[in-house]
C-alpha positions in Angstrom: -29.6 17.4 -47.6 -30.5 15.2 -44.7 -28.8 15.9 -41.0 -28.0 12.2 -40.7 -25.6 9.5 -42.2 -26.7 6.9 -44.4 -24.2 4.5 -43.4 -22.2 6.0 -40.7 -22.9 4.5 -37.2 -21.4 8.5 -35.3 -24.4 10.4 -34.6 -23.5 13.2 -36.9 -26.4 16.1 -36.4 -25.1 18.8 -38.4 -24.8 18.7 -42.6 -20.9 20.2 -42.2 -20.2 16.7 -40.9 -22.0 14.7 -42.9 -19.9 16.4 -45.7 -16.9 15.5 -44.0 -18.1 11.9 -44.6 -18.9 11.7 -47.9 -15.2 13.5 -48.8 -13.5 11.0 -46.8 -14.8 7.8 -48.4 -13.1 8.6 -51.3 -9.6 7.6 -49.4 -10.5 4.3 -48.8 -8.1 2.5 -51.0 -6.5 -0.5 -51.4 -2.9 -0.4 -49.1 -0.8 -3.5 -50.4 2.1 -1.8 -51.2 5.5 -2.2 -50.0 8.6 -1.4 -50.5 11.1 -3.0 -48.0 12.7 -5.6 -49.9 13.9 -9.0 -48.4 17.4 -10.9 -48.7 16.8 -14.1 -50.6 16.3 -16.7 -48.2 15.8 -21.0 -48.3 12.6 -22.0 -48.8 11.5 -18.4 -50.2 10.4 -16.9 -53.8 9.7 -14.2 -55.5 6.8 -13.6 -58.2 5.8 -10.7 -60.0 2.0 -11.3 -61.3 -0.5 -8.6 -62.3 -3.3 -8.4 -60.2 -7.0 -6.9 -60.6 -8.0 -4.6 -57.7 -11.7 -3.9 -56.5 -12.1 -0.2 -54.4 -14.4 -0.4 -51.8 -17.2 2.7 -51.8 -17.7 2.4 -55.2 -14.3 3.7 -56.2 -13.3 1.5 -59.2 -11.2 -0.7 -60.2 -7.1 -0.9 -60.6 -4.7 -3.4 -62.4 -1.3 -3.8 -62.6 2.1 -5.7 -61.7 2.9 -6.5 -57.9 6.3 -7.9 -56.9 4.9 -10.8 -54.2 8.0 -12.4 -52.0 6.8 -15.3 -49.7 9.4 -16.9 -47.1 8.3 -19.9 -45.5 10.0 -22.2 -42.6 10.8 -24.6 -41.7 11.3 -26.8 -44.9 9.7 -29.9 -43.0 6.9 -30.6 -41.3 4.2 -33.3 -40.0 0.7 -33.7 -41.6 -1.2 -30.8 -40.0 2.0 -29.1 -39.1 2.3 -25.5 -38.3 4.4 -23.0 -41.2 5.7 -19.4 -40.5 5.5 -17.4 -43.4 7.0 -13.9 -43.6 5.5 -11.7 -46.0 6.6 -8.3 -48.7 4.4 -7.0 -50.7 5.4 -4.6 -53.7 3.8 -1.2 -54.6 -0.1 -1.8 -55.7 -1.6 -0.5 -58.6 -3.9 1.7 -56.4 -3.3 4.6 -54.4 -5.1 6.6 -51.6 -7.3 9.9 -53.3 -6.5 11.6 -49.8 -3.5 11.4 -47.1 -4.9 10.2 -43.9 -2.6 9.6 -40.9 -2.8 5.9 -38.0 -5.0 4.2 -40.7 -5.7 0.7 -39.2 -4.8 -2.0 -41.7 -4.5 -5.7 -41.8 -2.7 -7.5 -44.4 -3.1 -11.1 -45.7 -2.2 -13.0 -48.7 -4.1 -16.5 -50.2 -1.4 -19.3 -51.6 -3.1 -22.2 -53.7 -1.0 -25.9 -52.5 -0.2 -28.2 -55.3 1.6 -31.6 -55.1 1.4 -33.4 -52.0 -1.6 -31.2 -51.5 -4.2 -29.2 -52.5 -6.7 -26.2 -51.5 -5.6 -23.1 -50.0 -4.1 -21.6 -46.8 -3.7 -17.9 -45.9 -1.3 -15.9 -44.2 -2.7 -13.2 -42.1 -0.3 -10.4 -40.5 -1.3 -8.0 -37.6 -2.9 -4.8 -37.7 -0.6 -1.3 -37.9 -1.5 2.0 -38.1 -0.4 3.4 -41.5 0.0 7.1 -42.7 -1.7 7.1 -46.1 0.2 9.7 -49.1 -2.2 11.0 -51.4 -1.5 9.9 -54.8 1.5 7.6 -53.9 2.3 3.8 -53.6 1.2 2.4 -50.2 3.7 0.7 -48.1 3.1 -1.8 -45.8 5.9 -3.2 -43.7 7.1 -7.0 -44.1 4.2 -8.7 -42.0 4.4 -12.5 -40.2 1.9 -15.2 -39.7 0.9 -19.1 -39.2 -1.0 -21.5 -41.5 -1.4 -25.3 -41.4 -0.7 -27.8 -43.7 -3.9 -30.4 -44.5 -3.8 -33.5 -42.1 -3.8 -35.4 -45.3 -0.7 -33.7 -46.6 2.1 -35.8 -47.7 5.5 -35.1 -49.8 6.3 -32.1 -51.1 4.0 -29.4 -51.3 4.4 -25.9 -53.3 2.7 -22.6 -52.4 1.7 -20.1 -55.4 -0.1 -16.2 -54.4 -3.8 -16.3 -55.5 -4.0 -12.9 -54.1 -3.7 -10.5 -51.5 -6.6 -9.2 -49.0 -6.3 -5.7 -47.4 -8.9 -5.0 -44.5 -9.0 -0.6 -43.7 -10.7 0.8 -40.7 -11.7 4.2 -42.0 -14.4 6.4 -40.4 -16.4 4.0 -38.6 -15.9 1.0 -41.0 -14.2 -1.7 -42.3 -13.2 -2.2 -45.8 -11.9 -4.5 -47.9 -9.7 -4.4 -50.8 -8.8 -7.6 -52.7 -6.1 -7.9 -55.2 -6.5 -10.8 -57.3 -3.8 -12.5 -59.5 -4.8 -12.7 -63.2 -1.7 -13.5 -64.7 2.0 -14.2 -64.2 1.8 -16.4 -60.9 4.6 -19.1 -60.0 5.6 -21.3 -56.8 7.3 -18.8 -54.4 8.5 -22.0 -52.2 8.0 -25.6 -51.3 7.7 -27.6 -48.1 8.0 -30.9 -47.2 5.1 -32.7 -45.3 6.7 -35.9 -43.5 5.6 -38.4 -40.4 1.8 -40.6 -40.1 -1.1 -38.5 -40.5 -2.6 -37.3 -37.1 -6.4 -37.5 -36.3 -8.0 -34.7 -37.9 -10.6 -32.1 -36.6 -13.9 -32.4 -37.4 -15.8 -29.2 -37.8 -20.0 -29.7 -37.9 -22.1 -25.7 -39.1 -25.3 -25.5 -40.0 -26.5 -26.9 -43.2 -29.2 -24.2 -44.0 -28.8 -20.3 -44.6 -27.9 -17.9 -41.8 -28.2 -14.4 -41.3 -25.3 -12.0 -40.6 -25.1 -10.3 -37.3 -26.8 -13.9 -36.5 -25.0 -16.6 -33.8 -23.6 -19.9 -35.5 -23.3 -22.6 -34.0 -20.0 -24.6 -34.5 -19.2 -28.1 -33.1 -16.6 -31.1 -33.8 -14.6 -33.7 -32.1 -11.2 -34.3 -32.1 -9.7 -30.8 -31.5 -6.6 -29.7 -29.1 -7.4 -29.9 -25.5 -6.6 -27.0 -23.8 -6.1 -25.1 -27.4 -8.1 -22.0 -28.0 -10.4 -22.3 -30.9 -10.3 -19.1 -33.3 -13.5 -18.9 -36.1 -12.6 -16.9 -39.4 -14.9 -16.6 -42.7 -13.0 -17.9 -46.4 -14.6 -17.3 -49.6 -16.1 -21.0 -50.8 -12.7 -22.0 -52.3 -10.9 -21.8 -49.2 -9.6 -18.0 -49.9 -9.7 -14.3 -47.9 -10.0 -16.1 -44.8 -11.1 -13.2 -42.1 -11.6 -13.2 -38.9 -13.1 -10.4 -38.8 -16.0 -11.9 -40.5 -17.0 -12.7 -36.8 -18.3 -10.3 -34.0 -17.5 -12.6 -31.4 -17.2 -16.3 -30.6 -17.8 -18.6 -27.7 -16.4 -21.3 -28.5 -14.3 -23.9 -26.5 -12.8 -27.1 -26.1 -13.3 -29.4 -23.2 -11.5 -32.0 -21.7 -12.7 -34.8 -24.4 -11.3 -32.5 -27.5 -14.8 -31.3 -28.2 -15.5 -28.5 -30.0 -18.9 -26.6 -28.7 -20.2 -22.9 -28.9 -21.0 -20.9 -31.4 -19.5 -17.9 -33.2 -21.4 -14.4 -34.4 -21.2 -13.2 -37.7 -20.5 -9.6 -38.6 -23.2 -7.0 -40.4 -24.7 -7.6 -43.9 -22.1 -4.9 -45.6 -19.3 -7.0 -43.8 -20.7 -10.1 -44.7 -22.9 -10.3 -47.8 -24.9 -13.0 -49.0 -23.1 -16.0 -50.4 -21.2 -19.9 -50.1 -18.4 -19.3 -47.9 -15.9 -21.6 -45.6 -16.2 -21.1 -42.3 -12.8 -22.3 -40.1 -11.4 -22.8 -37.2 -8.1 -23.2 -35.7 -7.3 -23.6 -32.9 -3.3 -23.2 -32.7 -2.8 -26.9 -33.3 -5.5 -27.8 -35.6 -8.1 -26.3 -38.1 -10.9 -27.2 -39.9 -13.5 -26.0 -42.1 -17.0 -26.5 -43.3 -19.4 -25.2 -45.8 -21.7 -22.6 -44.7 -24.3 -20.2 -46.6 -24.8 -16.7 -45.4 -28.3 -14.8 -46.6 -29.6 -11.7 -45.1 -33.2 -10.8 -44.1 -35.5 -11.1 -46.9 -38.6 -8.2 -45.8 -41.6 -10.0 -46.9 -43.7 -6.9 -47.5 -43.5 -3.3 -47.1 -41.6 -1.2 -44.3 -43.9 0.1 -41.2 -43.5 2.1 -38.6 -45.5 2.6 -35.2 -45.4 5.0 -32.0 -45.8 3.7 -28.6 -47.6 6.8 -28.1 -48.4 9.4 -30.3 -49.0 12.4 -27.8 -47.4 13.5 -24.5 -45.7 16.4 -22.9 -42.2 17.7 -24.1 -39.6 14.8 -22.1 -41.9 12.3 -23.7 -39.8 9.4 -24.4 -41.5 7.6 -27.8 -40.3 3.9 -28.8 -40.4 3.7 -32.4 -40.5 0.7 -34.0 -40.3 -0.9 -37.4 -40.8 -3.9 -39.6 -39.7 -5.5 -42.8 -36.5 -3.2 -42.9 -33.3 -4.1 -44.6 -31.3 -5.6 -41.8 -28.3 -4.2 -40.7 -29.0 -0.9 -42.0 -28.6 2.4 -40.0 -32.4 3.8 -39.1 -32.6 7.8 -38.6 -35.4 8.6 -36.6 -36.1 12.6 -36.4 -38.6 14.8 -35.4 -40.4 17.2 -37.7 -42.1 21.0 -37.0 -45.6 21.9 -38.1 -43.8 23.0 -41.5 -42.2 19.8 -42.1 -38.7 21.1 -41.6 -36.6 18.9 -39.6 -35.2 19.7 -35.7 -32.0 18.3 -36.3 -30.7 18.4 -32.5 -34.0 15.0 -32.1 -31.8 12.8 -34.2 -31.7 9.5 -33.2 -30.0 6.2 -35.0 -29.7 2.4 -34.6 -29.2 -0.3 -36.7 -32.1 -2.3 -38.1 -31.5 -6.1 -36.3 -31.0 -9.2 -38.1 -35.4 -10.1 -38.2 -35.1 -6.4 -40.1 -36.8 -5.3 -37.2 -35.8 -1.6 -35.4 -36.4 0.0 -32.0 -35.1 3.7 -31.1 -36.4 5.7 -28.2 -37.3 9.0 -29.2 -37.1 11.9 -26.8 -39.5 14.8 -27.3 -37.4 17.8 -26.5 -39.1 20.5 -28.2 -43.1 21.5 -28.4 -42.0 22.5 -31.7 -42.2 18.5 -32.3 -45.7 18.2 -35.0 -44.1 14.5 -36.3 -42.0 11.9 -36.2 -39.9 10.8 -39.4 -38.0 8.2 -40.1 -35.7 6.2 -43.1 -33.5 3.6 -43.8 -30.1 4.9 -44.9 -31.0 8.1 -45.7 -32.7 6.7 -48.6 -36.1 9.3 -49.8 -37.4 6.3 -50.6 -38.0 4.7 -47.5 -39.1 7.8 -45.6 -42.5 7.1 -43.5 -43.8 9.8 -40.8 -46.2 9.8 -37.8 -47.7 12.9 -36.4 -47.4 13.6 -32.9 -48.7 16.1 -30.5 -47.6 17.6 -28.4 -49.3 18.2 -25.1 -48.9 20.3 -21.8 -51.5 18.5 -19.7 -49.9 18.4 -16.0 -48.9 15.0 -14.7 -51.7 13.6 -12.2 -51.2 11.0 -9.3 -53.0 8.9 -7.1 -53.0 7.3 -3.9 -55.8 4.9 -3.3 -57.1 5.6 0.0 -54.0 8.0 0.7 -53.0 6.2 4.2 -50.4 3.7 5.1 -48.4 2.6 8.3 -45.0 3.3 8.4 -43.1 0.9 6.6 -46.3 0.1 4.8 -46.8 -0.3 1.2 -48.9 1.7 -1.1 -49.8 1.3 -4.5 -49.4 5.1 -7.0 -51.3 5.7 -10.3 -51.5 8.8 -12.4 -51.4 9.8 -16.1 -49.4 12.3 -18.5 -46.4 11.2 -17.5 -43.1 11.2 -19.7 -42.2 8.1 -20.9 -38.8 7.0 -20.9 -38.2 9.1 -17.8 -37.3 7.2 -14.3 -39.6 8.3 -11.3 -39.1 8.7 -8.3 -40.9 9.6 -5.2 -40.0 11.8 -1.6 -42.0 12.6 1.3 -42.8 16.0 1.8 -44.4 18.5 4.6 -47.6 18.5 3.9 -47.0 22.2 2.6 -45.2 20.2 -0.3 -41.6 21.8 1.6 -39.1 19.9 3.0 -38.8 17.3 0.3 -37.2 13.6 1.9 -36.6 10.7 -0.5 -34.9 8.9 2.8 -38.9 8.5 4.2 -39.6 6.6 1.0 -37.6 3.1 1.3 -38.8 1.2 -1.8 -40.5 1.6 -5.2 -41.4 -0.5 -8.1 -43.0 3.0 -9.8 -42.3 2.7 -13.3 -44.2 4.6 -16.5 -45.6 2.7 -19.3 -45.2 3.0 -23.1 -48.6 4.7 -22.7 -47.9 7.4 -20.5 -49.3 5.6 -17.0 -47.5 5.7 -13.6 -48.1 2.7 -11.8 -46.1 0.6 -8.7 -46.1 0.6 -5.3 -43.8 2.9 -3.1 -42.9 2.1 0.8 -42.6 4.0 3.1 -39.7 4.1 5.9 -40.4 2.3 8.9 -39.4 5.3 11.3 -41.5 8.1 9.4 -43.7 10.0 12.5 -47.4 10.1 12.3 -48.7 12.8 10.5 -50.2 14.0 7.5 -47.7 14.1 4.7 -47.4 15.1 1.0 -46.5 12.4 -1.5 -44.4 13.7 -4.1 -43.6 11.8 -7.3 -40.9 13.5 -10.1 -39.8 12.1 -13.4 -38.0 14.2 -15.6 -39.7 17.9 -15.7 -42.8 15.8 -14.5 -44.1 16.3 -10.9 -46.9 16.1 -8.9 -48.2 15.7 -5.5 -50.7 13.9 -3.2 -51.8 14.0 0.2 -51.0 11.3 2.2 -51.8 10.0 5.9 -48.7 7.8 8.3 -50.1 6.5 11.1 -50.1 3.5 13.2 -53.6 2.9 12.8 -56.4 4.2 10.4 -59.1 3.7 8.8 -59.9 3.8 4.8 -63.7 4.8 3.0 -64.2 3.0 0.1 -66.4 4.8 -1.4 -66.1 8.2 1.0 -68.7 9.9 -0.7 -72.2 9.0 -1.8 -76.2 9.2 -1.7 -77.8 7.9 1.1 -78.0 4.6 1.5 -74.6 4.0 0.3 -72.8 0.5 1.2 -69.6 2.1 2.8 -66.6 -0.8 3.1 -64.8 0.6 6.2 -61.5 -0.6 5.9 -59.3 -0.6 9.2 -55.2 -1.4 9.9 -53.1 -1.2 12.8 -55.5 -1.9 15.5 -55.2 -4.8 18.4 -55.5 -8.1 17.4 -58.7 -10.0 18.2 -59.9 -6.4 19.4 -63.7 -5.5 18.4 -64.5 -2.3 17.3 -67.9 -0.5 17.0 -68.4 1.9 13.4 -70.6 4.7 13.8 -71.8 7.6 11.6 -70.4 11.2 13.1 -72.7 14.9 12.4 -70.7 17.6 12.2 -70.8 18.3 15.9 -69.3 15.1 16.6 -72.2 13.5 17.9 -73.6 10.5 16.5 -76.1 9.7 13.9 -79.2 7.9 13.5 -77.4 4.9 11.4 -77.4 1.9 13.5 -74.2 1.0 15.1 -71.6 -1.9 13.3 -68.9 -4.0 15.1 -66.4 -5.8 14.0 -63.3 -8.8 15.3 -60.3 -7.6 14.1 -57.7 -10.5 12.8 -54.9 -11.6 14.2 -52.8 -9.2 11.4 -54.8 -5.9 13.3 -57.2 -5.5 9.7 -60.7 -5.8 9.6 -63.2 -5.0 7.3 -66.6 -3.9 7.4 -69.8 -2.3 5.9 -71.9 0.3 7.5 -74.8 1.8 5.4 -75.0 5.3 5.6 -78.7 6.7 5.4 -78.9 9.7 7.7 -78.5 12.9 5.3 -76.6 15.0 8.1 -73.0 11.8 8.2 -69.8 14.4 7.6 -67.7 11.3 9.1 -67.1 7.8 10.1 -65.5 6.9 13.3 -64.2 3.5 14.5 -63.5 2.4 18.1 -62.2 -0.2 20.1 -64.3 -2.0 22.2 -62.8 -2.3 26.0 -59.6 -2.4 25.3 -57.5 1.1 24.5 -59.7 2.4 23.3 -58.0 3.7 20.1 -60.2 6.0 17.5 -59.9 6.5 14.2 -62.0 8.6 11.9 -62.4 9.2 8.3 -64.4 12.0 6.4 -67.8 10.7 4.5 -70.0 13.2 2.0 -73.3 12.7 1.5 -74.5 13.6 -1.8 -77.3 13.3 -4.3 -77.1 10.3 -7.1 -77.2 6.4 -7.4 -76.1 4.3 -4.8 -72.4 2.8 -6.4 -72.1 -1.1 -6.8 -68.5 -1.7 -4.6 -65.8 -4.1 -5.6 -66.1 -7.7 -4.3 -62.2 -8.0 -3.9 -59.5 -5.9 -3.6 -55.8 -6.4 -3.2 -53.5 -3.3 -1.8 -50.7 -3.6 -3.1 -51.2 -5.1 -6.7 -47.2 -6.0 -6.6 -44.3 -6.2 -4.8 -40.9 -8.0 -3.9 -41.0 -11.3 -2.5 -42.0 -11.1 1.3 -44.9 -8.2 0.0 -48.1 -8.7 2.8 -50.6 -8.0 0.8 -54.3 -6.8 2.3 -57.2 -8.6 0.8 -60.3 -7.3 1.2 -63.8 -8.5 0.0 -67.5 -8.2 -0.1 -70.5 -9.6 -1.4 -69.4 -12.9 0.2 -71.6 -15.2 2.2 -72.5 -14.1 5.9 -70.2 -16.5 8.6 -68.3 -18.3 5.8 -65.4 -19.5 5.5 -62.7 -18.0 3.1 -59.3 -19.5 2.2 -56.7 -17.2 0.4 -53.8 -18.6 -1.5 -51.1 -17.7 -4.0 -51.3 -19.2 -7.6 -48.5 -19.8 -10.0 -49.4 -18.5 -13.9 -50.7 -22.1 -14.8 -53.5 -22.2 -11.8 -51.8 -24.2 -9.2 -51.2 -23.3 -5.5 -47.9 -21.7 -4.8 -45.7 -22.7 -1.5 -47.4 -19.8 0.4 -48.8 -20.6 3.8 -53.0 -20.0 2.5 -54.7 -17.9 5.2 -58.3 -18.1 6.1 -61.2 -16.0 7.6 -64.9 -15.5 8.6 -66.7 -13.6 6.7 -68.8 -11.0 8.8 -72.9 -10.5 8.6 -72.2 -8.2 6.2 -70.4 -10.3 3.8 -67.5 -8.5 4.1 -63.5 -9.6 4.6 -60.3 -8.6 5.4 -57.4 -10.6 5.7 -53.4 -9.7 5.2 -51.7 -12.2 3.0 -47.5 -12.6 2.6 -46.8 -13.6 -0.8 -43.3 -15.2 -0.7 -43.3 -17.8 -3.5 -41.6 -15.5 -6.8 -44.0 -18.0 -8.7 -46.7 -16.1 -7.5 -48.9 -14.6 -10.4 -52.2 -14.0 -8.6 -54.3 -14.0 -5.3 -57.3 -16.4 -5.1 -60.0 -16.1 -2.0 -62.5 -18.8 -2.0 -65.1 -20.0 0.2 -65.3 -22.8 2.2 -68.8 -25.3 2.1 -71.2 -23.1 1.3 -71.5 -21.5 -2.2 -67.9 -21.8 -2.9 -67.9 -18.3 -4.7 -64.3 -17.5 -5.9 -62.5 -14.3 -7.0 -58.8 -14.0 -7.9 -56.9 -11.1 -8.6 -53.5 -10.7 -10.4 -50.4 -10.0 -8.4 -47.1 -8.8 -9.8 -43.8 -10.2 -8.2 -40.9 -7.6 -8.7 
């Protein structure tokens, strides 16, 4: 026996209490009875017909007499005229298997007009909470409710009982028991319908098929300003009008008597396929119109797929699924290397209106070998896809590991849990002393595939020093070195052969400053490399290459020319192998808020050019962003800090200016 429900929407994991459902459907009955009888009254009648009952959950069928007393008031009223009807049911001829205590019920009853009109109305009481005997007549108390005559109506106009409509709430569900006369019906009253016909409503739904659980959209002229439009569902003759056959409803009317919104049907067991009216009144007025209802029809067969089908234990997997039966409850569960089922990984949602599905499935146990799912607890629809999992440790990366305070910087890694929520704290660079307050912002997120990837910030007031960057998400954690200071310089690449193309990236130095790159021996004496210099911009960056041949280079140092001199040095290893091919253009970060200054840094670009950077919005035009522009060095190298401010912005473009006209453009996510 299966650990989940097949109907039920209560996450039920264990078997006892998916027992405990199955005995309980069997007391949803029909409640129609009643036995509180009512003086004879004006305008009021009695009739005794049998009627044919239909048990929800598959529980037969019952037939019998019903006493049916109907008293309506007043005895006159205008074309589209409100009636009060009061309502007593006699005993039905079905009764409750079980007794069940604060049963929610709502009663209604369908009368057929004849004479100075025809169709049908229905009278609809409120809910109550009813105790339920086992084996015994239900009684429901004398209920109350509203209906309006036609706008057409005219002269007298008798009401006869078509039926009676009970709607149970019982364990999760609503169920609906209709009582049907077959025989024996009469006129329980008649009312008069006098004065000129009023403008009717006009109600306009749409002509073709739509699904349950699906919007409708519902629009007329004419209606009651300032009334408040209520939607129900009839069956196609104008009976068992419900308004529970709707979720939810928007609609309104405005000033001009204009009917507008739209109203959302219930699920496919609440509303099944077939010609209905739908109506609305709105306190004054009602109308209807025809509408068909037809669920999703899968157009070939069900299929299932993992966003990832391997990860540590806190893995979260989305599962999703096609071509299902809509509105049907989906159990998703894992299964061990046996096949036997960890009942405590149950997960359930409903299958949407497109019969499509999508459940996040958190792997709690290694014991997890596969992933199972079915519709409804149906054998028949079970499909599985293995998963593994893995105890590879979480990695994470920095980029160049440095950043000013308040700077931005962009994380990567692998392995990590998805579903889980990171989040990052600055540590000692002993990994102790864990702050999250030194880390002001982050966009880190984890994709479907396991990846980390965002930016985070870090506070504005964090000292200089050498930190450790630590990133958790769920039992997830790991840690990377990482440099706050003022100024500094980044290697990109910091280790190579000889004759390696190193793009000396520098921040936080003065503005218009030049600064002199040389190669450091271990000693701290300089090498044989010639020396490079370098204008910083007006933003403090620059950018740089310096070719390292001499063998004995453990470092790269930077220095302002005749002004602070500040000094900043970075760590380069010379090593055997192929001389890398850099990047031509970088951005650091990849993505941020608006109000992000983004550093752009290229090479491989024309000697003394010209570059202009600007913002582009997703279709290739320029966004509002001030552009910024600067001169390429000997080297063909760039940096240049741009603020991306537009939200429209969806990438980064550098181009040159009247030479070659060499672009690149990189993508830039605003979040």
């Amino acid at each position: 026996m299966s650990p989940y429900p097949s109907t039920h929407p209560y996450p039920y994991r264990r078997r006892s209490l998916r027992r405990a459902v199955a005995l309980a459907a069997g007391a949803v009955l029909v409640w129609t009875g009643g036995a509180v009888a009512l003086a004879p009254a004006a305008h009021a009648g009695t009739v005794t017909p049998t009627v044919h009952c239909t048990l929800p959950a598959g529980q037969g069928e019952a037939t019998g007499p019903q006493q049916m007393n109907v008293e309506l008031t007043p005895d006159v009223v205008e074309p589209g005229g409100k009636v009060h009807a009061r309502v007593t049911l006699g005993p039905s001829p079905a009764t409750s298997g079980l007794s069940l205590n604060d049963v929610p019920t709502t009663p209604s009853i369908d009368l057929a007009m004849s004479g100075g009109a025809t169709g049908t109305v229905t009278v609809t009481g409120p809910e109550v909470n009813l105790d339920i005997p086992s084996g015994q007549p239900i009684e429901i108390p004398p209920y109350e409710g509203d209906f309006l005559v036609p706008a057409t109506a005219s002269g007298p106009v008798s009401f006869t009982p078509l039926g009676n409509l009970t709607r149970t709430k019982v364990l999760g569900g609503t169920y609906r028991t209709p009582c049907d006369v077959v025989s024996g019906s009469g006129s329980i009253g008649t009312v008069t319908v006098e004065g000129g016909a009023g403008q009717p409503a006009t109600l306009i739904a749409p002509g073709g098929p739509v699904r349950p659980s699906s919007p409708v959209a519902l629009s007329g002229s004419r209606w009651t300003v300032g009334g408040t439009p209520i939607p129900s569902l009839c069956a196609s003759g104008g009976g068992g009008c419900d308004a529970g056959a709707f979720a939810s409803h928007s609609l309104t009317v405005n000033g001009s008597g204009q009917l507008t919104g739209s109203a959302v049907l219930a699920d496919a067991a609440t509303v099944p396929d077939g010609a209905y009216l739908v109506k609305v009144n709105d306190g004054t007025k009602e109308a209807t119109a025809s509408l068909t209802v037809r669920a999703f029809v899968p157009s070939g067969p069900r299929a299932v797929t993992l966003s990832r089908t391997g990860g540590p234990v806190g893995t979260v997997v989305r599962v999703s699924g096609v071509n299902y039966l809509q509105d049907r409850w989906i159990n998703t569960v894992g299964l061990d290397a046996t096949g036997a089922t960890l009942d405590d990984t149950a997960v359930y949602v409903k299958s949407g209106p497109d019969g499509t599905f999508s459940a996040d499935f958190t792997v709690l146990s290694d014991a997890v070998a596969a992933i199972q799912v079915d519709e409804g607890n149906d054998p028949a629809t079970v499909l599985t896809r293995p998963f593994t999992v893995t105890d590879t440790a979480a990695t994470l990366t920095a980029g160049a590991g440095k950043v000013k305070p308040g700077g931005t910087l962009a994380l990567g890694g692998g392995d990590w849990p998805t579903g889980a929520t990171p989040a990052a704290a600055l540590c000692a660079a002993d990994g102790s002393g864990c702050d999250p307050a030194r880390i002001s912002g982050s966009t880190l997120r984890i994709t479907a595939e396991g990846t980390l990837a965002g930016t985070v910030t870090v506070a504005g007031s964090t000292p200089k020093a050498v930190y450790a960057l630590q990133v958790t998400a769920g039992a997830a954690q790991a840690v990377v070195p990482l440099t706050v200071a003022p100024s500094f310089i980044a290697l990109t690449p910091s280790a190579g052969p000889k004759g390696t193309a190193v793009t000396v990236l520098g921040q936080g130095f003065a503005k218009v400053a030049t600064v002199s790159i040389v190669g450091l021996r271990a000693n701290g004496s300089q090498t044989s490399d010639p020396v490079r210099t370098k204008v910083v911009g007006l933003d403090g960056a620059f950018s740089q290459t310096f070719t390292v041949n001499a063998a004995d280079t453990v470092a790269i140092r930077v220095r302002e020319v005749l002004v602070n001199p500040r000094t900043e040095t970075a760590a380069f290893t010379v090593r055997d192998g192929t001389v890398p091919a850099g990047p031509s253009f970088q951005l650091s970060p990849p993505e941020g808020p608006v109000g992000t200054v983004v550093q752009v840094t290229g090479r491989g670009f024309a000697p003394v050019a010209t570059v202009v950077a600007t913002g582009r919005t997703a279709d290739g035009k320029q966004t509002s962003d001030a552009y910024v522009t600067r001169i390429v060095g000997l080297d063909g190298t760039f940096a240049l800090n741009f603020t991306v401010r537009d939200p429209a912005t969806k990438s980064i473009r550098v181009c040159e200016v009247l030479v070659n006209g060499k672009i690149s453009q990189h993508l830039f996510t605003v979040g």
